[in-house]
Every structure is written in structure tokens, then in C-alpha cells.
C-alpha positions in Angstrom: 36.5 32.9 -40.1 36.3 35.9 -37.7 33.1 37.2 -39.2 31.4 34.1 -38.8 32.7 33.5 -35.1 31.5 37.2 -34.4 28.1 36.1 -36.4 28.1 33.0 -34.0 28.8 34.8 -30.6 25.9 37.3 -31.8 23.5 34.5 -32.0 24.2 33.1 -29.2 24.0 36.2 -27.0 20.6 36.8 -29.0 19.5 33.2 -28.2 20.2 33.8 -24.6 18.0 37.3 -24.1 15.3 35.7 -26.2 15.7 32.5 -24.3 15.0 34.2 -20.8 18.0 33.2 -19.1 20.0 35.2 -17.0 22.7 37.8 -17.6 25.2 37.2 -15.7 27.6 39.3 -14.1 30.5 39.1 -11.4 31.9 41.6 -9.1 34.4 39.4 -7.7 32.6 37.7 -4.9 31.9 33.7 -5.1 29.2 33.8 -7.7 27.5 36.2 -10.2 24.5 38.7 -10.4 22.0 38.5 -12.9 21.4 41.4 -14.6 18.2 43.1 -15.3 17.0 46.6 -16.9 14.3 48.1 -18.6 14.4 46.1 -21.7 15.5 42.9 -20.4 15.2 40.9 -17.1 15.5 36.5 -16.6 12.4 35.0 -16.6 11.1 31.5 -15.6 8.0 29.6 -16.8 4.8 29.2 -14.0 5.9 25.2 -13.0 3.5 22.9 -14.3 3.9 19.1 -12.8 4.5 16.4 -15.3 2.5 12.7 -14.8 5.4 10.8 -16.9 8.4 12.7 -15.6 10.4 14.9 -12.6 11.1 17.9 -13.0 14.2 19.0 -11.6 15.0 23.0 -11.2 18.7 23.7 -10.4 20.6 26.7 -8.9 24.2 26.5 -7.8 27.6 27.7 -7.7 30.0 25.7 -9.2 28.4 26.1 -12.8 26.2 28.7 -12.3 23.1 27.7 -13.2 19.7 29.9 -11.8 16.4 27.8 -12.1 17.4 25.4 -14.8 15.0 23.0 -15.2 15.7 19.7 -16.6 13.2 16.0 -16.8 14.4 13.0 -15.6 12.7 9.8 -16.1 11.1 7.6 -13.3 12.6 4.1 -12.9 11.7 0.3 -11.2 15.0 -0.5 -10.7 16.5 -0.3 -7.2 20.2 1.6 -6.8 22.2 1.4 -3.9 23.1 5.0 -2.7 24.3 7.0 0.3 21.0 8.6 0.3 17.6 7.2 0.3 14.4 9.8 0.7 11.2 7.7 1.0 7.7 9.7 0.5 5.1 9.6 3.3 2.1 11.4 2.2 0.7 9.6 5.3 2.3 11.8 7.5 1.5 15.2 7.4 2.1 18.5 9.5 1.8 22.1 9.3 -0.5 24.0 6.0 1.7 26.4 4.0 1.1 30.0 4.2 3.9 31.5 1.6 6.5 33.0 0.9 7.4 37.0 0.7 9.5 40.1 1.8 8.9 43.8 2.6 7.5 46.7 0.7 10.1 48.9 3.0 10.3 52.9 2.4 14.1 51.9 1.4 12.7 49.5 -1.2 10.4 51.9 -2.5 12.7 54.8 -2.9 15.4 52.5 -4.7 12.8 51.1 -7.2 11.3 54.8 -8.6 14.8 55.6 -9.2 14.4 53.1 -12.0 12.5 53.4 -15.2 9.3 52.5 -15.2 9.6 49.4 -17.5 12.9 48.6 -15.6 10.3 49.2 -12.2 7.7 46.8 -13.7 10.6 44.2 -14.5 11.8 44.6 -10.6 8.2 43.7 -9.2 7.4 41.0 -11.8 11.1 39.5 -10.6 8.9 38.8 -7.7 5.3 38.5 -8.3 4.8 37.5 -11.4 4.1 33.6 -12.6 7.2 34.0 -14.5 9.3 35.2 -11.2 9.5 34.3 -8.0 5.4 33.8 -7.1 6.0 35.7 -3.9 2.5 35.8 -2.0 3.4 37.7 1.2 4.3 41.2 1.6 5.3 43.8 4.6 4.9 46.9 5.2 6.5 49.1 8.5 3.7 51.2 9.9 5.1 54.5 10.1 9.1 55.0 9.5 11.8 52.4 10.4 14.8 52.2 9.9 14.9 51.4 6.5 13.1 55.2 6.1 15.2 58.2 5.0 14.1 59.7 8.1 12.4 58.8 11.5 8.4 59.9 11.5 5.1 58.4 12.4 1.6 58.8 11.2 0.7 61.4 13.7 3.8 63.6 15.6 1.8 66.5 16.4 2.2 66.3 20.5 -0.8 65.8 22.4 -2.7 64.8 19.3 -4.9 62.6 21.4 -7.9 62.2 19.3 -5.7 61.5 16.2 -6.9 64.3 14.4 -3.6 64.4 12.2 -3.0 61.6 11.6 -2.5 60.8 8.0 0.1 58.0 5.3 3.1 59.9 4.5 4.6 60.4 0.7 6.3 57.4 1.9 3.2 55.5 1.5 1.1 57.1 -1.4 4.6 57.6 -3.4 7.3 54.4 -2.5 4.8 51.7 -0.7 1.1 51.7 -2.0 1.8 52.1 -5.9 4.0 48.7 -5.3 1.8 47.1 -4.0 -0.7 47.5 -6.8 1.6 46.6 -9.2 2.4 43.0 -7.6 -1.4 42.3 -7.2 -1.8 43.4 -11.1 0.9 40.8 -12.1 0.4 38.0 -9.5 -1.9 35.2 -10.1 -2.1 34.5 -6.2 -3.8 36.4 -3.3 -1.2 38.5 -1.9 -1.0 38.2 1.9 -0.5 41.5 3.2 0.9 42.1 6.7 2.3 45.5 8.9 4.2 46.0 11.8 4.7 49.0 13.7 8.1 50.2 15.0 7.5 52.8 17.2 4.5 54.7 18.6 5.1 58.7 18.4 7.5 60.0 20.7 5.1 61.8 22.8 3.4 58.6 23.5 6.3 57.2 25.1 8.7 57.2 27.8 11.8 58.7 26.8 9.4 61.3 23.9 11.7 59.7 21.5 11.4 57.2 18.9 14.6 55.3 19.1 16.3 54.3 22.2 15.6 53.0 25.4 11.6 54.0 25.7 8.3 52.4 26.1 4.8 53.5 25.7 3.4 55.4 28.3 0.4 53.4 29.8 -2.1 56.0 29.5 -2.1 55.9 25.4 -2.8 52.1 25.6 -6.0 52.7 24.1 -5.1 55.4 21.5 -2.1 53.2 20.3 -5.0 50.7 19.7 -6.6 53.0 17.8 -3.7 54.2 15.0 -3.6 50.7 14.3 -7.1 51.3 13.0 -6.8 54.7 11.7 -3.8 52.7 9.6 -6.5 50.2 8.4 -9.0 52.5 7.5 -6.8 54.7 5.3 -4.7 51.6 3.7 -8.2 50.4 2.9 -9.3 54.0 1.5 -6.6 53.2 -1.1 -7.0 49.6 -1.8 -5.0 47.1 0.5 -6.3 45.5 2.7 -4.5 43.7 5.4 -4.3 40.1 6.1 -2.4 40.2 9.1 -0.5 42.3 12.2 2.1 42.4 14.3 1.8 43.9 17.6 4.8 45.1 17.6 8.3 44.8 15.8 11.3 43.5 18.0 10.3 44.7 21.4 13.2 43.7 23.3 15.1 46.1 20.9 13.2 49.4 23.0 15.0 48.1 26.4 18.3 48.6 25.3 20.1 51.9 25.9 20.7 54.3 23.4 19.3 51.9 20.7 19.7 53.8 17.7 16.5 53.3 15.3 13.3 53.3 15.5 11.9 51.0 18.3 9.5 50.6 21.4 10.2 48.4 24.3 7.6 45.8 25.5 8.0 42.9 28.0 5.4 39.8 27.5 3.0 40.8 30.8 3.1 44.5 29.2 2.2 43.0 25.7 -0.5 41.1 27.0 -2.0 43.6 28.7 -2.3 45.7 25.7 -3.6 42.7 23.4 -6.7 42.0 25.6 -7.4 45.0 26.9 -6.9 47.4 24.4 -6.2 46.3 20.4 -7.7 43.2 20.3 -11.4 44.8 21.3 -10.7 47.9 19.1 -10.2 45.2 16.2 -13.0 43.8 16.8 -15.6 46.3 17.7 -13.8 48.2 14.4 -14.5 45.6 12.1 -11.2 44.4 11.9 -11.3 40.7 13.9 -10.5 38.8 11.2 -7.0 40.5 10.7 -4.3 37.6 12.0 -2.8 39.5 15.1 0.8 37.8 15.3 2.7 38.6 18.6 6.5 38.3 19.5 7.8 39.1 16.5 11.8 38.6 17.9 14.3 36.4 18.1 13.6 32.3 18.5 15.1 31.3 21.3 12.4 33.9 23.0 9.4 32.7 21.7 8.5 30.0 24.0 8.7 32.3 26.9 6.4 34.7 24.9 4.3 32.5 24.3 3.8 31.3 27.5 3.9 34.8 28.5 0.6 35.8 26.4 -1.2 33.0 27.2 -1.4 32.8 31.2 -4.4 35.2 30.3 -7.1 32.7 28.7 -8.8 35.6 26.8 -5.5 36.1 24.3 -7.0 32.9 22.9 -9.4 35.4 21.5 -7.4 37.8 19.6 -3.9 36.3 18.9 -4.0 33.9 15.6 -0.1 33.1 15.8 3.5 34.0 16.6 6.4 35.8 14.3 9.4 35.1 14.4 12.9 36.7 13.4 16.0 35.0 12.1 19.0 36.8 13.4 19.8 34.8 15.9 19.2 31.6 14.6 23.4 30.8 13.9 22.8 30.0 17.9 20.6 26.9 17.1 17.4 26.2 19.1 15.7 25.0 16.2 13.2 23.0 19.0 12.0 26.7 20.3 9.7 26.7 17.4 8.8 22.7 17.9 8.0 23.4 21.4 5.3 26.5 20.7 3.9 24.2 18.3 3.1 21.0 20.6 2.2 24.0 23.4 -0.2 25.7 21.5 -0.8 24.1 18.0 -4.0 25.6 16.7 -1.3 29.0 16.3 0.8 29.5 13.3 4.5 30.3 13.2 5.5 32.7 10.8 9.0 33.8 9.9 8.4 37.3 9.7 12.0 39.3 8.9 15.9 38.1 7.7 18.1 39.5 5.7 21.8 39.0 5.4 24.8 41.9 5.8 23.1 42.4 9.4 26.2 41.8 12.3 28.5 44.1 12.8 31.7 41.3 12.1 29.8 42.1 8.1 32.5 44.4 7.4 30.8 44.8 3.6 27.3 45.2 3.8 26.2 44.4 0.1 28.2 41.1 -1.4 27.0 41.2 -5.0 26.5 37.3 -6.0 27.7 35.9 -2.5 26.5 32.6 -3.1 27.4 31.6 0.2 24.6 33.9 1.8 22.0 32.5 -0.8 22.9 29.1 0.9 22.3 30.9 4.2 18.9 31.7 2.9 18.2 28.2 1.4 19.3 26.6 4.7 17.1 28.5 7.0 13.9 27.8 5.0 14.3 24.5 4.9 14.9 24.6 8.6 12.4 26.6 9.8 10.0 24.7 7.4 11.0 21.2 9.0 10.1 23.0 12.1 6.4 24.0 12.0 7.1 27.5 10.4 3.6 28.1 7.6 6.1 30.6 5.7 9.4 33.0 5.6 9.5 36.2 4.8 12.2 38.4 3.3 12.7 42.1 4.7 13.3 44.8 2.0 12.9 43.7 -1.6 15.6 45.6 -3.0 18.1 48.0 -1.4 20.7 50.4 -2.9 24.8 49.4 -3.3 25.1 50.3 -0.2 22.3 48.5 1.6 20.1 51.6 1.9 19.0 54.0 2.5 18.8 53.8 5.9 18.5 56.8 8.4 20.5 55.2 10.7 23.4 53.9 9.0 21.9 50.0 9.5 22.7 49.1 6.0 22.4 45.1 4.9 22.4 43.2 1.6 19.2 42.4 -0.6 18.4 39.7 -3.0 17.8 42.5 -5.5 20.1 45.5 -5.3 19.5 49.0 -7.7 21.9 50.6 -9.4 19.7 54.0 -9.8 22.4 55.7 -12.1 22.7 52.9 -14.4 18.8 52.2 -14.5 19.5 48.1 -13.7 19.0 45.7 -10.9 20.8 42.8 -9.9 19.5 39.8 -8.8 21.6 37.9 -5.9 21.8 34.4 -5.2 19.4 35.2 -2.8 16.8 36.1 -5.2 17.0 32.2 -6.9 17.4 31.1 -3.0 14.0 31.7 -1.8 12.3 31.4 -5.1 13.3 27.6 -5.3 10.5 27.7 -2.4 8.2 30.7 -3.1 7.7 29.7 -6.6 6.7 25.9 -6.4 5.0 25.2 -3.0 1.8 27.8 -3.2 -0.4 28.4 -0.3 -2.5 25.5 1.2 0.3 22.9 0.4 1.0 21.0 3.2 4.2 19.7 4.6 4.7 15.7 4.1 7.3 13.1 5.6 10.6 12.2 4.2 11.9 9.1 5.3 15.3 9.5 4.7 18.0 6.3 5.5 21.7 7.6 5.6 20.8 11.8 5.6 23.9 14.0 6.6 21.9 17.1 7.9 24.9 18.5 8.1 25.4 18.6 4.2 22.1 17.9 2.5 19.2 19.7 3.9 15.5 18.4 2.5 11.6 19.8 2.8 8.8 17.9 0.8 4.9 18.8 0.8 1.5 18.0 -1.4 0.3 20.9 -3.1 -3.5 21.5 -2.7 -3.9 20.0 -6.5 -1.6 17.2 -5.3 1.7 17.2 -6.8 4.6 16.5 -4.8 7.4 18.6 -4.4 10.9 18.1 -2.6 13.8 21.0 -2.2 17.0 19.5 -1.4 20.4 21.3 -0.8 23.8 20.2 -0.5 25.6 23.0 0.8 29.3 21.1 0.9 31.9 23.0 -1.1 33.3 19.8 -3.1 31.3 16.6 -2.9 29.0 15.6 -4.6 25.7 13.4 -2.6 23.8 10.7 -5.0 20.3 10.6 -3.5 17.7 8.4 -4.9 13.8 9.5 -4.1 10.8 7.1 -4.0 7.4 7.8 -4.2 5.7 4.8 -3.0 2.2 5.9 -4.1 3.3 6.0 -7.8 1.8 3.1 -10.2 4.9 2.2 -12.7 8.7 3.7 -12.2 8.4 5.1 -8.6 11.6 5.9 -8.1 14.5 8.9 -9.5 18.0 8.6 -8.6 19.8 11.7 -9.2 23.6 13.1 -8.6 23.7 16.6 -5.9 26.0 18.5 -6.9 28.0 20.9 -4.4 27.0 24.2 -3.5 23.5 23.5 -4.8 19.9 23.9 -4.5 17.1 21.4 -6.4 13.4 21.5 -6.2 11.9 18.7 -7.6 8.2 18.5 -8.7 6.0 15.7 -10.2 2.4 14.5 -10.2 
């Protein structure tokens, strides 16, 4: 009897590594990790839309499941529920952009501590049609925080002509071989954006490149032109960017003694520099069609900003959209983002950084299988998505234990954390989080109506939109700790059984998908 119960808990195990599924493991927070190394890592089938049936993908807390994806049947029979979602493809709003996070220096130097299968696993987690489908990526210009040490492209003082400027071993070792990776094992165009942190310290105010400092007005125009010496040489090696951000958080280079990397701009300043100086370089560089994004801050500033920018008519010109940050979005003001869009609705909003682990009431930086900051991840998607954002995108793709490196002791949490010394990587609630949107609603979808009687936004959070091949899908979260919601979708377009209904469990996250 023992032999054959051993014999049987073999198989099983066997069954499960074959199977795909994940490995899990706790470390004593609300959920588990899933464990991945350089023989073995979860993976989940490309989603292909079904005519006859729904498919259902589940992650949550309570039983653990990641991605588990079930059919359900469609039905002509009415049910009386607390929740009824109705279908509008009649009413549509913004085109979807993607989903993505940030080749960081950090990320970089935690993933070549791995193997290089257990390396190839970490970036097909992400970019692979059997992971998460990501098809955005960041990349710092020069050092930021998360760098093992401050540094730009060109510190030499007085180097006004550029002549030394040149990409780091940050670049050629941790960033660029990344990146080709992901394009080798993605089946979508990978939207590649940059931001810049700080100019070099001689350009600025305080000749520093953290703290209180701006840059100094008479290097407008070569500031302009690192951001094409960056373009040239990224190109020299094979990326190409889609996009740019003028300029990472720039209220952060106005406080005192701010302690990483950053460079103080106000909106008039920004301006300035945008029609003046770097959207004419672009251009007359060959570089116009890059997406120049400005703001990249905080929400409840954008409207200002954008305002700001546009009381000069010729930013029409060079500025394709706004990017936004999500630290501060605990304070509400979800409308800041509606209000840009009605304003100036030919610009996209993009949610350009968040990660979790950030305040300083996080008294532990890393929480490995916190499911309640997954749910933090899954909630703000949704949001930002009912709000005119095209996209989200992660910061670093996978940190240390500690939530590093990070030169200046900022350390946060990750959805995939490295464990260099045991050559594995653990995948966070997080991970599944943002893959229950990355991996199902491509670029080019567009986001529909949901005509919800008896919706608790308070509990069960919803986002629907029509792929370009026109399949509908719908992510719905019920974030309560112990009840479970009954919700019952129609599709009034459907010829036959229109209609699932379908129990929400708590703590839970469902993307639903049919044709």
C-alpha cells in the first residue's frame, strides 16, 4: 500500500510538470509563488476563442488557481441574479495599445545571474504565446535608480558636442540582449519605449544627478540631441523605438535632497523644450514618428500638464499623448484621466510605471505570493482601462529578494523575483494579475460598453473590448474576501444561447473570451 501511494504521488507530481501548471510555493504571506528554474517553468496555451462555448480563465486566492481555464456552455434561459452585464458593441471608446513592464538595469542584472535556460524561461514568462503576451517594454535612458550606480551616457564635463557619449555595459550586457530575446519569442510587435531620468550633472543646476536640480537652459538644445545620439546607437544594435518620454517624474527634481536620479521640470519649462528644441531635432533627425509622451507623473497632475503643454498650438505637432504614473492613485481622481481625454481626445493615455512595495508605511519590500497586491494590480487596470488609458505598463520585470538592486536603497516588490543562488524565479500573484489582461486583449482591440444592472464597483470590477478579429472578451474581479457575486453576461449579438451565468468567487480574477 505504501509503494503504490508513493507510485501514485509520483505520477501525480509528474502529471503536473508535464501538464504545465504551476509549482507552487508559500513563504507565509496570503498566497503562493509559482516556481520556475532552468528545467521547468508554468506555461499557458496562446487563447484561441471558441464559437460554441466561453472560455473562462481563473486566478484567485482562496483555491489557488493561476490561469485555469475552464468552458462553460451558452444558454436561452433567463436567471435572476444580483448581477446582470449586458454587451454593447455599439458603444465603443478608446483602441488598445498593450500591455508591458521595464527592461530596468536591476532587471537585467538579476536575470544573467540565472542560467541561461532558466534566463530563456524568465523572458518567455512574459513574451512568449505561452506566457504572459507582454507587447510593451521600457527602458531608462542612462542609470536610474534601479542601476547599481548613478551614470549617464556622456559624464565627461563640458562634453558639449557629445563626443563621448556612448550605451554603458548596462545596455550591451543586462538591457539590449533582453530585448532580443523577447522579440525572438513573441509573436507580436514589441512596443518599445525610453525615458530619461536625469541629464548629466554638468548639464544641470545643482551638477548633480539626484536632488533638487534642473537643466541649465543653455543645454536645451544638446539635451535634444542625446536623445538622438540614444536613437542612433539603440538602432546601431537593433531596437528601435516606438515611443518617448520627455522626461521621467519631473516634479521629483524640485524636491530637496531627492535621493535618485532625477531632473526637475515645470509644464512652461517642458514646453519650451518640446517645441523649441526635441521635437525639431526629431524631426529634422528622422525620428518624427517616435510617440513623444509628456508628463509622465502622477494623475491628479495631468490635466494641469496638459493644459500646460498645450497653451502653445505648435505642441500639437510633436506631442502624440500623455504618461501617466500610478503611485498616487490610492487618492482617487480617476476623472483626471476622463477629463484629458474629452480636452484633448486625438492624444493617448498611457500608464507608463507602478509597481508595488513603493511607500515608506511598506515595512517589507518584497511579499512573496501577496495576493492582496496582485488584486492591487488587477484593480488599477481595470480602472485605468474604464478610464481612456490605451495600456499599463509594469516597471522592472523581475527584481532580487530584496527588491533590487537599487543604488539608492529604493527597493520594491516585482511580479517575478530571482533567487540568483538557487538559479529559480518566482512568479507573484502579480505575474497572473496583469497577464489576465496582457495575454487576451492584443493590440488594436477596442474597448466596448458593459451595461451592467446591480454592479457593486466596490467589489466587482469589470473591462470588456472586441479584438481586431472580433472576439469578445470581459475581465471581471471580485476582490471581497468572503462572498461570492453570481453574475450572468449577455451578448445580445449572439444567434442561439446568448447568455452565461457564472458564480465569482472571492478574491478572484476571470477573463472570459468567446467568439
Amino acid at each position: 500500500m505504501l509503494l503504490l501511494l508513493v507510485l501514485s504521488v509520483f505520477s501525480t507530481s509528474i502529471q503536473l510538470v508535464l501538464g504545465g501548471g504551476c509549482v507552487p510555493r508559500s513563504f507565509g504571506h496570503s498566497s503562493h509563488v509559482c516556481v520556475c528554474n532552468s528545467t521547468y517553468c508554468d506555461t499557458y496555451e496562446h487563447p484561441v476563442a471558441s464559437q460554441e462555448m466561453v472560455k473562462q480563465y481563473v486566478s484567485d486566492r482562496p483555491d489557488g488557481r493561476r490561469l485555469e481555464m475552464t468552458e462553460l456552455s451558452w444558454s436561452n434561459e433567463s436567471s435572476t441574479v444580483g448581477l446582470t452585464v449586458n454587451i454593447n458593441r455599439t458603444k465603443t471608446f478608446q483602441t488598445i495599445l498593450g500591455f508591458g513592464g521595464a527592461f530596468t538595469d536591476a532587471a537585467g542584472l538579476n536575470i544573467n545571474k540565472l542560467s541561461a535556460e532558466a534566463q530563456s524561461n524568465l523572458i518567455a514568462s512574459y513574451f512568449s504565446p505561452e506566457g504572459a503576451e507582454y507587447n510593451i517594454g521600457r527602458i531608462n535612458m542612462g542609470g536610474c535608480d534601479f542601476s547599481d550606480r548613478p551614470y549617464t551616457y556622456c559624464d565627461t564635463v563640458n562634453d558639449t558636442e557629445l563626443v563621448t557619449f556612448n550605451l554603458t555595459h548596462d545596455d550591451n550586457v543586462y538591457k539590449i540582449p533582453y530585448v532580443h530575446m523577447a522579440a525572438e519569442m513573441s509573436q507580436k510587435e514589441i512596443r518599445m519605449f525610453a525615458s530619461p531620468w536625469s541629464a548629466p550633472a554638468w548639464m544641470k543646476t545643482n551638477n548633480a544627478l539626484n536632488g533638487q536640480g534642473g537643466l541649465i537652459h543653455e543645454y536645451y538644445q544638446i539635451w535634444a540631441e542625446y536623445f538622438v545620439k540614444f536613437l542612433d546607437a539603440y538602432k546601431a544594435n537593433g531596437i528601435e523605438f516606438w515611443g518617448l518620454t520627455a522626461q521621467n517624474e519631473p516634479f521629483d527634481g524640485f524636491i530637496p535632497d531627492f535621493t535618485f536620479n532625477a531632473m526637475g521640470w515645470n509644464v512652461s519649462m517642458q514646453r519650451e523644450w518640446v517645441v523649441n528644441n526635441l521635437g525639431p531635432t526629431l524631426d529634422n533627425k528622422g525620428y518624427g514618428d517616435v510617440k513623444l509622451m509628456v508628463h509622465d507623473d502622477q494623475r491628479p497632475t495631468l490635466p494641469a500638464w496638459a493644459d500646460g503643454i498645450f497653451e502653445d498650438p505648435l505642441s500639437d505637432q510633436y506631442v502624440d499623448g500623455f504618461a501617466v504614473h500610478w503611485y498616487v492613485d490610492f487618492l482617487g481622481m480617476a476623472n483626471s484621466l476622463d477629463k484629458v481625454h474629452e480636452k484633448y481626445p486625438d492624444k493617448f493615455i498611457l500608464y507608463t510605471e507602478a509597481c508595488t512595495g513603493s511607500y515608506p508605511w511598506d515595512l517589507e519590500k518584497v511579499l512573496l505570493g501577496s495576493w492582496e497586491r496582485g488584486q492591487d494590480y488587477i484593480f488599477n487596470i481595470i480602472e485605468d482601462l474604464n478610464h481612456w488609458s490605451v495600456g499599463w505598463t509594469d516597471w522592472n520585470i523581475a527584481l532580487d529578494m530584496n527588491g533590487g538592486p537599487n543604488w539608492a536603497g529604493n527597493f520594491v516588490d516585482a511580479p517575478i523575483i530571482v533567487n540568483g543562488e538557487a538559479d529559480e524565479f518566482y512568479k507573484n500573484p502579480m505575474y497572473y494579475g496583469l497577464a489576465h489582461f496582457s495575454k487576451f486583449i492584443p493590440e488594436g482591440s477596442v474597448r466596448i460598453g458593459l451595461d451592467a444592472a446591480g454592479y457593486d464597483e466596490g467589489e466587482v470590477q469589470m473591462v470588456g473590448v472586441e479584438l481586431p478579429t472580433g472576439e469578445i472578451v470581459v475581465v471581471v474581479s471580485n476582490k471581497h474576501l468572503d462572498r461570492t457575486k453570481t453574475i450572468r453576461i449577455v451578448d445580445p449579438a449572439r444567434e442561439g444561447g446568448n447568455e452565461i451565468t457564472v458564480e465569482i468567487g472571492p478574491e478572484s480574477v476571470h477573463t472570459f473570451m468567446w467568439k
